[in-house]
N, C-alpha and C positions, 0 to 999 in steps of 0.2 A: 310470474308463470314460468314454469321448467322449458327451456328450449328442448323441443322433441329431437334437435338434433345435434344433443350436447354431448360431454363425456358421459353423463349419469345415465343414457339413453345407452353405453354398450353392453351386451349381452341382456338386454331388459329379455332377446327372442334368442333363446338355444337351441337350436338342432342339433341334436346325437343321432346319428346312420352308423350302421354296419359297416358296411362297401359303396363306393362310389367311384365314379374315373377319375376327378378330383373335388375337393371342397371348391376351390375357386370356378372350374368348373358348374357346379350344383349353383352357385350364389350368382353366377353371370346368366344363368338360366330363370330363376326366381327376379332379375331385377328386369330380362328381358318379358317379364311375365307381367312385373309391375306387381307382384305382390311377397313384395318384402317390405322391410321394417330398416331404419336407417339403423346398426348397432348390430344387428342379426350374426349372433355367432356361428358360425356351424364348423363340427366337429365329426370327423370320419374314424372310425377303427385300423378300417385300411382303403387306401387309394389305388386303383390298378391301372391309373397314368399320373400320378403326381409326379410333378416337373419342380425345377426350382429355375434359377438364370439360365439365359442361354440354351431350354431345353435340355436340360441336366434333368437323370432321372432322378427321383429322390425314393431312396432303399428306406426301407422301411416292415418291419414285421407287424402280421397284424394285431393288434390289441396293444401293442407295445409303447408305439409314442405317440405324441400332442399333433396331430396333426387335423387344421384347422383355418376355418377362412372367417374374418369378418367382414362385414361392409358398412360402408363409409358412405354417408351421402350428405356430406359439408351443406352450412349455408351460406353460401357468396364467399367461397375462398377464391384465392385468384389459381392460375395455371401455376404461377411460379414458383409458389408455395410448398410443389410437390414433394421440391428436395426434401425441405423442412419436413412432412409427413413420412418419407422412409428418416430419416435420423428418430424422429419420436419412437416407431415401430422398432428400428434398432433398439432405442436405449432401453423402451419397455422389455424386449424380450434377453436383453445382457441384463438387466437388474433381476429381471426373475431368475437367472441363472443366478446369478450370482450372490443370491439371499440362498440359492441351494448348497453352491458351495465357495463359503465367505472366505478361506481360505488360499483361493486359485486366481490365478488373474483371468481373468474376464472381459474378452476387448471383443470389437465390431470390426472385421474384418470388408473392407470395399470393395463391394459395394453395401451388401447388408447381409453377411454373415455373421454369426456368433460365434468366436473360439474360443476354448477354457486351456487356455497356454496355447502349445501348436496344433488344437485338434477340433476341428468341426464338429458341433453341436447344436446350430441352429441352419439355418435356412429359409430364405423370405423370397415370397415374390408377388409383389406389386402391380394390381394392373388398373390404371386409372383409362376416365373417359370423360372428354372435356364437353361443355357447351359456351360455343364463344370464347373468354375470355377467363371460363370457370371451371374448377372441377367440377363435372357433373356427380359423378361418383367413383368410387375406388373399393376393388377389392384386395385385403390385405390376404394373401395366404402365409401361412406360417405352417414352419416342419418342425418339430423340440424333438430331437431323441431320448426318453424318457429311461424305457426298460431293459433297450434290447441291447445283448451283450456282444453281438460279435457284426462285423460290418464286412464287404468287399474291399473299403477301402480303409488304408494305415493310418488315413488322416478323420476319420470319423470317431465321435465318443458317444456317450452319451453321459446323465445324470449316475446311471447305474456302473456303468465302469470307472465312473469318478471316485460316489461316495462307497460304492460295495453294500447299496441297500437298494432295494427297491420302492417305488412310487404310486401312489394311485394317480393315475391320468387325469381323474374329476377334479383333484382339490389339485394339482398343476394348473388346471385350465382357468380355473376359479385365482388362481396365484396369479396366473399370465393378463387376466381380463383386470384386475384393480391395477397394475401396472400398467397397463393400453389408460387403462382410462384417466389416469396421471398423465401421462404422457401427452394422451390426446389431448386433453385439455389446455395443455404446455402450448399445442400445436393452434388448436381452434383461436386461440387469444393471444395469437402471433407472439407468443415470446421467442424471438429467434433466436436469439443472442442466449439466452441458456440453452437451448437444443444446439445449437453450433458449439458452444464453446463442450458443454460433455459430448458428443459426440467425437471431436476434436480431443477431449481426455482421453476416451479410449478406442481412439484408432488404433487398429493392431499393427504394429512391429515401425511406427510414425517414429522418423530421426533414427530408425536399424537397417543398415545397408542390408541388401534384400536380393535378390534375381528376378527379372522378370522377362516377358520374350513379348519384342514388339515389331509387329511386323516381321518377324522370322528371325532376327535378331536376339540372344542372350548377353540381358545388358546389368550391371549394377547399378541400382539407385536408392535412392530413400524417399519413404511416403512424408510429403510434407503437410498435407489435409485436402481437401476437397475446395471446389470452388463453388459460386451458387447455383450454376447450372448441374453441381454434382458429379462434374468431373474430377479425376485423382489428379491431385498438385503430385508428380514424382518429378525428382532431383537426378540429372543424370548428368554426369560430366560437368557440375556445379553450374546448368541451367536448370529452370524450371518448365520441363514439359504439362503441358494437358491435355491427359488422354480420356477418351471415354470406354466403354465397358468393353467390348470388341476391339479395341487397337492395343490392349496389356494385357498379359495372361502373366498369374502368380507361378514362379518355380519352386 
């Protein structure tokens, strides 16, 4: 019998909306409702408060890019596992890039960003909720800049400034969902040790001295990888600091 709350179980329930304030939003709504489906993809045109880390706004035109939330509602995973669930979510959406453009390097920028060399293309944000000892559920939101040509910021790309074609959004998101659900499956049946060691592959700029500002400080170091709590192993003054998401900002 198929586990209802397996890989082959994502996207079985899609929602396509116009406007929304965000997917992640609309999907934290639907599961405080209790009537969602574990897998439930949902897909917005345009978001008029999509966030990413930190309350970052995430730019976005509308009809242009992937933007999108699934939900997750594991069976008997532990708390600790969570890391392992953003690396899965990472490596899914760096491989769909990177089947777009095989060419580019394509790494996971940390926390779980997606860069194609030095320019942001992805954006994820994760919001889990525990019962005891468990994930209760998790909603993945994801950003892909797909179409749209011109951004506020120097370090933004998308697909479309890469290859100089344009994409249908549908069959991305169809691209994006067989990836999650590799991924996830990687994740559901604890293979850690593959999700850490690719993750760890494409850490972005790991072993390139770098700048970063900590605590008010501009320091040089090198990303050395993540630990299991998910903090960045960076190298500074040939120690090993662990910082978490708030105490390092990239320069």
């Amino acid at each position: 019998m198929l586990n209802q709350n397996s890989a082959y179980s994502l996207g079985n329930h899609v929602l396509h909306l116009g406007e929304v304030t965000s997917t992640n939003d609309l999907a934290r709504q639907l599961l405080d409702e209790k009537i969602v489906h574990h897998g439930t993809f949902i897909r917005a045109d345009m978001q008029s408060k999509g966030r990413g880390q930190e309350q970052n706004i995430w730019e976005s035109e509308k009809g242009a890019n992937l933007l999108c939330s699934l939900i997750l509602i594991p069976d008997a995973v532990q708390v600790d596992s969570q890391v392992y669930l953003n690396m899965s979510v990472c490596l899914a959406l760096r491989d769909m890039v990177q089947e777009y453009c095989p060419t580019r390097k394509v790494s996971i920028k940390w926390p779980n960003d997606v860069y194609v060399d030095d320019h942001k293309i992805v954006g994820v944000l994760i919001e889990n909720a525990f019962q005891g000892s468990l994930i209760k559920h998790s909603i993945v939101g994801m950003g892909v800049n797909i179409n749209q040509q011109s951004f506020t910021s120097a370090k933004a790309c998308s697909l479309a400034t890469i290859t100089q074609q344009t994409y249908d959004v549908a069959v991305c998101s169809e691209l994006l969902l067989g990836h999650l659900k590799f991924r996830y499956d990687q994740w559901i049946h604890q293979q850690k040790q593959a999700l850490w060691n690719d993750y760890h592959q494409y850490l972005y700029k790991k072993d390139v001295v770098s700048l970063f500002e900590i605590q008010g400080t501009i320091v040089s170091g090198m990303v050395k990888g993540i630990d299991e709590a998910g903090r960045l192993l960076l190298q500074v003054d040939g120690e090993i600091r662990l910082l978490n998401v708030k105490e390092v900002k990239w320069l």
